[in-house]
LUMVO-135141 format. One record per residue (C-alpha): residue in one letter; x, y, z. Coordinates in steps of 0.2 Angstrom, whole numbers, plus 5000, padded with zeros to 4 digits. Last residue first. Example, Ala and Ser with C-alpha at 12.3 -4.5 7.8 and 13.67 -1.06 7.14 Angstrom:
S506849955036 A506249785039 
***
This chain:
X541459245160 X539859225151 X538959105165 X539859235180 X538959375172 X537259285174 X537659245193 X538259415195 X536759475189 X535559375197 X536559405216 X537559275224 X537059235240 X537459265259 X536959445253 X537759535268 X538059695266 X539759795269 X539659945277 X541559975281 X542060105268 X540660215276 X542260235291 X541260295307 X541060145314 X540160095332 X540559935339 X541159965358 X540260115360 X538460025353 X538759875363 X537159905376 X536159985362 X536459875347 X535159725349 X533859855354 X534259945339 X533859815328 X532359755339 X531559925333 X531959925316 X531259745315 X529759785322 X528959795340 X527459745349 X527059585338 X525459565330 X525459405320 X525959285333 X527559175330 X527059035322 X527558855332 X528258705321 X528758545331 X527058475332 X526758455314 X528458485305 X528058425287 X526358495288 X526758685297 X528258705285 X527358665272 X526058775275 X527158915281 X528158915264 X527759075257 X526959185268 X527959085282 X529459175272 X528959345278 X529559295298 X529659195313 X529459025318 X529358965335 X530258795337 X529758635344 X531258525344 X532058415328 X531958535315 X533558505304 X532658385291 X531258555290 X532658655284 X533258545270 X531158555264 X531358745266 X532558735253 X534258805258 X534859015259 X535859015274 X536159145289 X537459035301 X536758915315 X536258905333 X536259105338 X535959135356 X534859255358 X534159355374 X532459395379 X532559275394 X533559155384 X532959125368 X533959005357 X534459065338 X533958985321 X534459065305 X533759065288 X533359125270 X532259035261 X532358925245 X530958905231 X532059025222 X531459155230 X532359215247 X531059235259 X531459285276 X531359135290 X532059165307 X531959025319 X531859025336 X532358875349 X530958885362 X530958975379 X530159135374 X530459345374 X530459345360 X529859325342 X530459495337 X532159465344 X532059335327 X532059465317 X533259555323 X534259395322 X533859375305 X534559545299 X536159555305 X536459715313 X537659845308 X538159995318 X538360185313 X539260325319 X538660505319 X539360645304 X537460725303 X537460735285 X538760625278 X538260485291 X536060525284 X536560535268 X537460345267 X536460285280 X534960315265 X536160245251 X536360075263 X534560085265 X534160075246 X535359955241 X534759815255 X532959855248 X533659805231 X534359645236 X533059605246 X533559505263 X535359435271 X535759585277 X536459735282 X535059775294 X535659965298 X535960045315 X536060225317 X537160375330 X536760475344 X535160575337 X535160735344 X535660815326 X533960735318 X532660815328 X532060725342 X530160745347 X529860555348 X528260555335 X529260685325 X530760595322 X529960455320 X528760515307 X530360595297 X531260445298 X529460355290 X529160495277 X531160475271 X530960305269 X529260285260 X529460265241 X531360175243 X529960055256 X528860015245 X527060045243 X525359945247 X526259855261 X526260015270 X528160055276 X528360025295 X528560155311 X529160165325 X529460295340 X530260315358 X530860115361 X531260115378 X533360065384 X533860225388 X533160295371 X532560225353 X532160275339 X531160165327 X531360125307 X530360015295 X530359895280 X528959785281 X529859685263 X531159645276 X532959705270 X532559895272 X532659915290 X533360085300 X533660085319 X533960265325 
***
């Protein structure tokens, strides 16, 4: 089971011998910590599995909300205790970016990240692979547009926000990443894990670390009284 809560279209999938079974994503008139249980629930039903057939999860630790990030750590959380399966993580840009493929252009994931900035990676597709080109960051969109040097397929929430300006400063060397896509984040998570699951599966809840890449509010207000 592939569970995201880092993307404001949270969603979760199942997946089996390579075909995703069920997936489902949070209505953007909600949230996802309003929604989770429904959706696992959904995807359990739609794929006819009930909870202790499911192998082991995946999580998208990050980077992404702080608070959605929260919410599906304390979901793993439950599900590990309850059923004792391992769990994987999965970076939450390049499941993004698997969205985007398969496709012969560099791909760049692009979440926002407020704070007039975005967070980003850019990965090659290579028949429906990735290769990663660059670390998650959180710059400016304008610093990322002085990287672009190539077309590039662009993919993700953060073209609500900054797709125009990305779209005029780059010209011909921004692509948008169609609208519809056949699977969601949930779905290429688990896809990323699936051949490498054995070999990186933890059982240890000690280990699920999330990926922030920045400094939270808090920490940053703490940090000016310290």
């Amino acid at each position: 089971m592939g569970i995201d809560s880092s993307t404001p279209q949270g969603s979760v999938a199942i997946l089996e011998d390579g075909r995703i079974l069920a997936q489902a994503e949070v209505d953007k008139n909600s949230t996802f910590s309003n929604q989770i249980l429904n959706l696992i629930d959904a995807v359990l039903s739609k794929s006819n599995t009930g909870l202790e057939n499911v192998d082991g999860f995946c999580l998208t630790t990050g980077p992404g909300s702080f608070t959605g990030l929260r919410v599906g750590a304390s979901v793993l959380k439950g599900l590990i205790l309850a059923t004792s399966k391992p769990f994987v993580k999965i970076d939450t840009l390049e499941a993004t970016a698997l969205r985007a493929t398969p496709a012969n252009n560099v791909i760049c994931a692009v979440l926002d990240a407020k704070k007039k900035e975005l967070y980003t990676a850019s990965f090659r597709g290579d028949n429906g692979a990735l290769e990663r080109l660059t670390p998650d960051r959180a710059i400016a969109p304008e610093e990322l547009c002085q990287e672009i040097k190539e077309p590039t397929i662009f993919i993700g929430n953060g073209l609500d926000f900054y797709g125009d300006l990305l779209a005029s400063r780059l010209e011909g060397n921004f692509l948008r990443a169609p609208t519809k896509l056949p699977y969601t984040v949930a779905a290429c998570a688990v896809r990323l894990v699936e051949n490498h699951f054995d070999d990186e599966k933890l059982f240890d809840l000690n280990e699920l670390n999330i990926k922030y890449v920045r400094k939270s509010e808090a920490e940053l207000n703490f940090a000016r009284f310290d």
